[in-house]
DSSP file (Angstrom, degrees, kcal/mol; ACC not computed):
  #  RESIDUE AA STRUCTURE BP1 BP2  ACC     N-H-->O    O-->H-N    N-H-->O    O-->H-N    TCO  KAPPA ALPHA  PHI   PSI    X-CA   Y-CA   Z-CA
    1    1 A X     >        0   0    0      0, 0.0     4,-0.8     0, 0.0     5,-0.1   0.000 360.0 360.0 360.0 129.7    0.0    0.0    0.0
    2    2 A X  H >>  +     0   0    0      1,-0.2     3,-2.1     2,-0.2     4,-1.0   0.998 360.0  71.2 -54.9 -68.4    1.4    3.7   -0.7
    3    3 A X  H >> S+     0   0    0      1,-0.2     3,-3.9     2,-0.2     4,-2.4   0.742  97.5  43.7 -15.2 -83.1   -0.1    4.6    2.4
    4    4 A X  H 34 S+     0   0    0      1,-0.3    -1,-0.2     2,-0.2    -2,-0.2   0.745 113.2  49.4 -44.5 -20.6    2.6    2.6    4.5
    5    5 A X  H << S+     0   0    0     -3,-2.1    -1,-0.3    -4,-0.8    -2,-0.2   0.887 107.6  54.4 -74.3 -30.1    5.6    3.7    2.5
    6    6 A X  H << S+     0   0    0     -3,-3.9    -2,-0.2    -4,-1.0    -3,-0.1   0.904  93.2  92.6 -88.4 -47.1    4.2    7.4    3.0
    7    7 A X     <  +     0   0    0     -4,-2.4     3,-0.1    -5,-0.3     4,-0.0  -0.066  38.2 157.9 -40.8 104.2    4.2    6.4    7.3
    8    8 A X        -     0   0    0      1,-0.2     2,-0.4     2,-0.0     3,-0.4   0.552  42.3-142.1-100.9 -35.6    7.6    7.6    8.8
    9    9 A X  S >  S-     0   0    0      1,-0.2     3,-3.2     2,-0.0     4,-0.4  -0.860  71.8 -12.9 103.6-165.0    6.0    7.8   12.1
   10   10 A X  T >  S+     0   0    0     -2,-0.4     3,-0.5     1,-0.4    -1,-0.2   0.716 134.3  70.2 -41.9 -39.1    7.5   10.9   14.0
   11   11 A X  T >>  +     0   0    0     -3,-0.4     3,-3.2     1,-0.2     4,-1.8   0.810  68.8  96.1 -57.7 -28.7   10.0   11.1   11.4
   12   12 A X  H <> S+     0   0    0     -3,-3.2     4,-0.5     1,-0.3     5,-0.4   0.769  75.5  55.8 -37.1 -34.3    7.8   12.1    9.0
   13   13 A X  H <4 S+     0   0    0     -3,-0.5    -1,-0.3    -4,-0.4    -2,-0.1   0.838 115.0  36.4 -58.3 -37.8    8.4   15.6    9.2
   14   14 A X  H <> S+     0   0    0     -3,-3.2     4,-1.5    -4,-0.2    -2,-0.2   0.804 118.5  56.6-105.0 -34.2   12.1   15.5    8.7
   15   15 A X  H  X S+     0   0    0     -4,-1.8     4,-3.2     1,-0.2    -3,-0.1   0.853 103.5  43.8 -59.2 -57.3   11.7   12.4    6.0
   16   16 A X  H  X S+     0   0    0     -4,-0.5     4,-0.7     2,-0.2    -1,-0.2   0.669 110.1  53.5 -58.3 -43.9    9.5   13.6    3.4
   17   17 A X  H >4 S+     0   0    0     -5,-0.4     3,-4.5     2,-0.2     4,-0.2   0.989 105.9  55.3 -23.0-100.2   10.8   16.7    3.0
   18   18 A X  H 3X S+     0   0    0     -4,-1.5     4,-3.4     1,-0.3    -2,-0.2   0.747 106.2  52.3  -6.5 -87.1   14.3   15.1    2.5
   19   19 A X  H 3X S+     0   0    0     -4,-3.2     4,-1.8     2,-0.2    -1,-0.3   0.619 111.1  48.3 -49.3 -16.2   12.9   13.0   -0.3
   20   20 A X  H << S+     0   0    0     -3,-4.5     5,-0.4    -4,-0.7     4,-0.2   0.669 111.1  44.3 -84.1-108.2   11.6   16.0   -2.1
   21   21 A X  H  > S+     0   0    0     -4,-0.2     4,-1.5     2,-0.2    -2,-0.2   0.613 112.3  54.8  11.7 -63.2   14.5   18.2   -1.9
   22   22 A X  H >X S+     0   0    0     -4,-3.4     3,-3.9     2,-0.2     4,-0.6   0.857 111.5  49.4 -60.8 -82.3   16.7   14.9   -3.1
   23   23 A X  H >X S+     0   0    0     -4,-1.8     4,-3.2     1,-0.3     3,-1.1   0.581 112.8  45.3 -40.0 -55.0   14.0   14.8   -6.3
   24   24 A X  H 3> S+     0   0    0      1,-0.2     4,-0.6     2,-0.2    -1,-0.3   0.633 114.0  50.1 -41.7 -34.4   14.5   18.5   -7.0
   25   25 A X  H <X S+     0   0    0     -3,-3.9     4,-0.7    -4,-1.5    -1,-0.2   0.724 115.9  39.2 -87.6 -29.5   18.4   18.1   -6.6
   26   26 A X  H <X S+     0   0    0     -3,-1.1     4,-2.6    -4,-0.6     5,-0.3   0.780 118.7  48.8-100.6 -44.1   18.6   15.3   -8.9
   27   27 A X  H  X S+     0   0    0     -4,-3.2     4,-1.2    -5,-0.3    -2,-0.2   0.908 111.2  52.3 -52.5 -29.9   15.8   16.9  -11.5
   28   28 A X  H  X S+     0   0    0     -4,-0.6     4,-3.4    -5,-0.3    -1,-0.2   0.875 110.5  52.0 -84.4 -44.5   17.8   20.1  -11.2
   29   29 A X  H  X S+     0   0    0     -4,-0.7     4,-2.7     1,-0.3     5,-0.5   0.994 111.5  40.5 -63.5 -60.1   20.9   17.9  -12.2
   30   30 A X  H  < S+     0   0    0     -4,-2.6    -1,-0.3     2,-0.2    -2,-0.2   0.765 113.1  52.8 -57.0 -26.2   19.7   16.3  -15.1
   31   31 A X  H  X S+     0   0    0     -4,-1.2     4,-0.8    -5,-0.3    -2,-0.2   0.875 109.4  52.1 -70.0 -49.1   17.9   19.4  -16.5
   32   32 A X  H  X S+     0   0    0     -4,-3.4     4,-1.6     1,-0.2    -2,-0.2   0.869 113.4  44.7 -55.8 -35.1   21.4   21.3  -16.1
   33   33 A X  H  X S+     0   0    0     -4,-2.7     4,-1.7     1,-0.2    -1,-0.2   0.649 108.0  58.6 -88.1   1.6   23.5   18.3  -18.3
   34   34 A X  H  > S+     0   0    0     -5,-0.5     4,-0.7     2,-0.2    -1,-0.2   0.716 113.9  35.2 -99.1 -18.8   20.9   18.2  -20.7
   35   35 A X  H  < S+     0   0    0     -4,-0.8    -2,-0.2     2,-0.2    -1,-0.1   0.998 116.0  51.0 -57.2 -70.8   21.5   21.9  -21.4
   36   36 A X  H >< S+     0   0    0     -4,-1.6     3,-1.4     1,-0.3    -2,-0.2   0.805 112.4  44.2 -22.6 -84.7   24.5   21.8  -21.0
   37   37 A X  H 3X S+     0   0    0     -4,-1.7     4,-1.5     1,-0.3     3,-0.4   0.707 117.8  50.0 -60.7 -26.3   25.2   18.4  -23.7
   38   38 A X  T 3< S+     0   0    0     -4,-0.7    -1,-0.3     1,-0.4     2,-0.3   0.316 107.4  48.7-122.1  14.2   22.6   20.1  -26.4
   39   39 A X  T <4 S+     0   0    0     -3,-1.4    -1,-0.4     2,-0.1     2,-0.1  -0.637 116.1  48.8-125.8  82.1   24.5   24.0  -26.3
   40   40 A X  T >> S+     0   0    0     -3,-0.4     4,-1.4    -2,-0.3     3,-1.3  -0.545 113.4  48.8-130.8 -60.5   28.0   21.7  -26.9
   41   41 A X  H 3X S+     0   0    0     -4,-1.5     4,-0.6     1,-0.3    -3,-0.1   0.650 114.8  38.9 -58.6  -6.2   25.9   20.1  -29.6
   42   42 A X  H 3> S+     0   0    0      3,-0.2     4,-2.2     2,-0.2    -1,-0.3   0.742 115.9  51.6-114.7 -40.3   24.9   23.3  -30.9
   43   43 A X  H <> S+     0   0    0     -3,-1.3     4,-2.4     2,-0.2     5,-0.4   0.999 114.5  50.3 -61.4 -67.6   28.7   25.0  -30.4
   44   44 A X  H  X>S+     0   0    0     -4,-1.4     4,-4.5     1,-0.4     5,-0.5   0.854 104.3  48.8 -53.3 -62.4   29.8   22.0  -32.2
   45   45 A X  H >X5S+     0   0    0     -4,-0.6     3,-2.3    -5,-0.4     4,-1.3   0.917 114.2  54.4 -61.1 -55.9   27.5   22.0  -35.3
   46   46 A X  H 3X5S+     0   0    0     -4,-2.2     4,-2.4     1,-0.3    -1,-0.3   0.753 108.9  46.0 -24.0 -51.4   28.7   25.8  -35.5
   47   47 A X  H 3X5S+     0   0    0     -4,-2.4     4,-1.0     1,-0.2    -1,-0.3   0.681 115.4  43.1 -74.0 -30.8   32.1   24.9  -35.4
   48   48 A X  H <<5S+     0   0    0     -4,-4.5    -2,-0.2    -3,-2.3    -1,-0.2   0.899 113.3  51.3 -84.2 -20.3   31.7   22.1  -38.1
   49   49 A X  H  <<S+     0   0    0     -4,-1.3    -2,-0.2    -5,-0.5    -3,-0.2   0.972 122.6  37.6 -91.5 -41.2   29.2   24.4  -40.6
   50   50 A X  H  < S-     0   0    0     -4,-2.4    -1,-0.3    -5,-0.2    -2,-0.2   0.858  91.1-148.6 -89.0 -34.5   32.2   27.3  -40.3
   51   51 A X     <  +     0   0    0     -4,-1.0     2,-0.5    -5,-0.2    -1,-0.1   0.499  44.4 144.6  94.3  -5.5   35.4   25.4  -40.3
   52   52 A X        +     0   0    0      2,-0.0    -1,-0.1     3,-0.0    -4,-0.1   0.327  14.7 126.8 -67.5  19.2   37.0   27.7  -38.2
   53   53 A X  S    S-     0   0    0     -2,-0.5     2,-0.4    -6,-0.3     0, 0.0  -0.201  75.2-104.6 -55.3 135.0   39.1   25.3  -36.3
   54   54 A X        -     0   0    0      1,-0.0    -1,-0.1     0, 0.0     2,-0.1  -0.726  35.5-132.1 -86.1 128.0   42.9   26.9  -36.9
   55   55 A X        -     0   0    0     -2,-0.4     2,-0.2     9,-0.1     8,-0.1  -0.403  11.9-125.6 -77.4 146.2   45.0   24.8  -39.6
   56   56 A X        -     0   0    0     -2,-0.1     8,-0.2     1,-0.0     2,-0.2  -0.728  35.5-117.2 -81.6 164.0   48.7   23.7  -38.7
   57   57 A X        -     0   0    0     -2,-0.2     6,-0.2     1,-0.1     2,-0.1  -0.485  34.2-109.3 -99.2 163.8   50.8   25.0  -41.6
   58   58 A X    >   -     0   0    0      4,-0.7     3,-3.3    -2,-0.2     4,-0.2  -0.354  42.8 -67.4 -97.2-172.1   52.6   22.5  -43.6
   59   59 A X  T 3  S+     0   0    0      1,-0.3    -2,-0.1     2,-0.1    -1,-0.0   0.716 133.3  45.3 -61.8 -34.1   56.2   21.3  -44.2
   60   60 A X  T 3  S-     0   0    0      2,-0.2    -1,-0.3     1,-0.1     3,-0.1   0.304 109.1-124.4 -79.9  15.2   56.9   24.5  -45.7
   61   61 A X    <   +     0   0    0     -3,-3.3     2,-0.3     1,-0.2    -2,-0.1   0.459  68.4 124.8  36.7  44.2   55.3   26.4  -43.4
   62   62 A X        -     0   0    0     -4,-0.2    -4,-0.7     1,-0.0    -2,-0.2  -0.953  60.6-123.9-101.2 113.8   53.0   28.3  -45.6
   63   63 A X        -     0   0    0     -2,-0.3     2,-0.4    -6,-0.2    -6,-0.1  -0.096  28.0-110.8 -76.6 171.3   49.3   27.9  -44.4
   64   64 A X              0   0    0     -8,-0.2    -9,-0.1     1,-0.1    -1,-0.1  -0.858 360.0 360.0-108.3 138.6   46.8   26.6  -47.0
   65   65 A X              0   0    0     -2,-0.4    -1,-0.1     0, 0.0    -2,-0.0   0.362 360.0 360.0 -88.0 360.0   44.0   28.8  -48.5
């Protein structure tokens, strides 16, 4: 029964809480990498569509147009 899981007894006050807070901390986490992983996907795709990554020059040390 949900009921009985819900039952801290006198703890209830400090328990329940707790387990909210932890959900919020862990929602909060996963919302932050997911940001986070899709603006690097987004940097990325930038990065590929412009090319600007800086070339090393070659053996003659004249960069390539």
């Amino acid at each position: 029964m949900p009921a009985e899981y819900l039952f801290a007894g006198k703890y209830a006050a400090f328990v329940l809480p707790a387990y909210g807070v932890t959900a919020l901390g862990l929602g909060g986490a996963i919302m932050l990498s997911w940001h986070t992983y899709r603006r690097a996907g987004r940097k990325l795709a930038e990065v590929e569509k412009t090319n600007t990554l800086s070339r090393a020059p070659d053996a003659s040390g004249a960069a390539e147009d």
